[in-house]
LUMGU-785918 format. One line per 8 residues: number of its first residue (from 1); their letters; for each residue z, y, x of N, C-alpha, C. Coordinates in nm, 3 decimals. Example, Ala and Ser with C-alpha at 12.3 -4.5 7.8 and 13.67 -1.06 7.14 Angstrom:
BEGIN
1	AS	0.780:-0.569:1.319:0.780:-0.450:1.230:0.780:-0.330:1.320  0.708:-0.225:1.285:0.714:-0.106:1.367:0.787:0.003:1.290
//
This chain:
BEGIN
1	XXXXXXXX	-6.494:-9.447:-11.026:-6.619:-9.474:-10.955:-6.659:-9.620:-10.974  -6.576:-9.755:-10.965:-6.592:-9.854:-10.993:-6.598:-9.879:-11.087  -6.574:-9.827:-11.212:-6.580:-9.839:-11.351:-6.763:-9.799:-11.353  -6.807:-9.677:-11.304:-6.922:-9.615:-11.349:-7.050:-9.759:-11.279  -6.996:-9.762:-11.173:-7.086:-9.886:-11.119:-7.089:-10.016:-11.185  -7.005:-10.048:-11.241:-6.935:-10.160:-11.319:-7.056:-10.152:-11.444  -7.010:-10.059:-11.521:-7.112:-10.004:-11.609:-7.259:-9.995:-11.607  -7.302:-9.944:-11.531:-7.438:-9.897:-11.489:-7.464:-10.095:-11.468
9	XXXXXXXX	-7.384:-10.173:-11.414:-7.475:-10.270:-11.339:-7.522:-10.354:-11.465  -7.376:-10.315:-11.532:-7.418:-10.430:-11.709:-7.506:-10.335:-11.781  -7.528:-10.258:-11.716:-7.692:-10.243:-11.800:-7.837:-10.234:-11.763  -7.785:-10.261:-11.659:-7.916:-10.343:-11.569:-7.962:-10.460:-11.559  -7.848:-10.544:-11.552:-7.840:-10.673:-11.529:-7.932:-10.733:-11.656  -7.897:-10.699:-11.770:-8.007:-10.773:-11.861:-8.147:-10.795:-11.845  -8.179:-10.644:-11.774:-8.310:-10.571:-11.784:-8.404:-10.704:-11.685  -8.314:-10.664:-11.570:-8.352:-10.739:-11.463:-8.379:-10.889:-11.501
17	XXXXXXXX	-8.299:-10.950:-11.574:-8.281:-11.116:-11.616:-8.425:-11.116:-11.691  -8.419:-11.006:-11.746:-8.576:-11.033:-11.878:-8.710:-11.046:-11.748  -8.718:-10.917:-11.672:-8.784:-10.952:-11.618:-8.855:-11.045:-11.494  -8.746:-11.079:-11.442:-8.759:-11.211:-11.386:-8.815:-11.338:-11.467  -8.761:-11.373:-11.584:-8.734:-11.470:-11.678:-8.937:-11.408:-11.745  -8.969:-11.320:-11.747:-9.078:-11.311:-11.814:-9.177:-11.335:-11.695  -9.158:-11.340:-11.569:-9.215:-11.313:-11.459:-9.238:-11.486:-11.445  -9.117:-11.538:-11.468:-9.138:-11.701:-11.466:-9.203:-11.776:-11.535
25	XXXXXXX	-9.245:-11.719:-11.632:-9.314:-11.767:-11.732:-9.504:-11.698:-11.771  -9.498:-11.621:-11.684:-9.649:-11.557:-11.638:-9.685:-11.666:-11.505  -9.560:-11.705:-11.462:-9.621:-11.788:-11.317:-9.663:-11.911:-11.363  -9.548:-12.010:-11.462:-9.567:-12.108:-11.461:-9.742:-12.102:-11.580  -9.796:-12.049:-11.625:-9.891:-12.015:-11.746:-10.015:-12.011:-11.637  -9.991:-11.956:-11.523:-10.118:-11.948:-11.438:-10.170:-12.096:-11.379  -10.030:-12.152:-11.364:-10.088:-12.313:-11.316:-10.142:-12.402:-11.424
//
């Protein structure tokens, strides 16, 4: 069970980083 969560999170975790990280860079572009 901790393995599958383990798993699942490292393949989220990128997803999430991009979109934050692209989200930061739509903000800073508006000022």
């Amino acid at each position: 069970m901790y393995y599958s969560v383990n798993k699942l999170f490292s393949l989220i975790e990128p997803i999430f980083r991009n979109n934050v990280f692209e989200h930061n860079i739509i903000d800073v572009n508006e000022f």
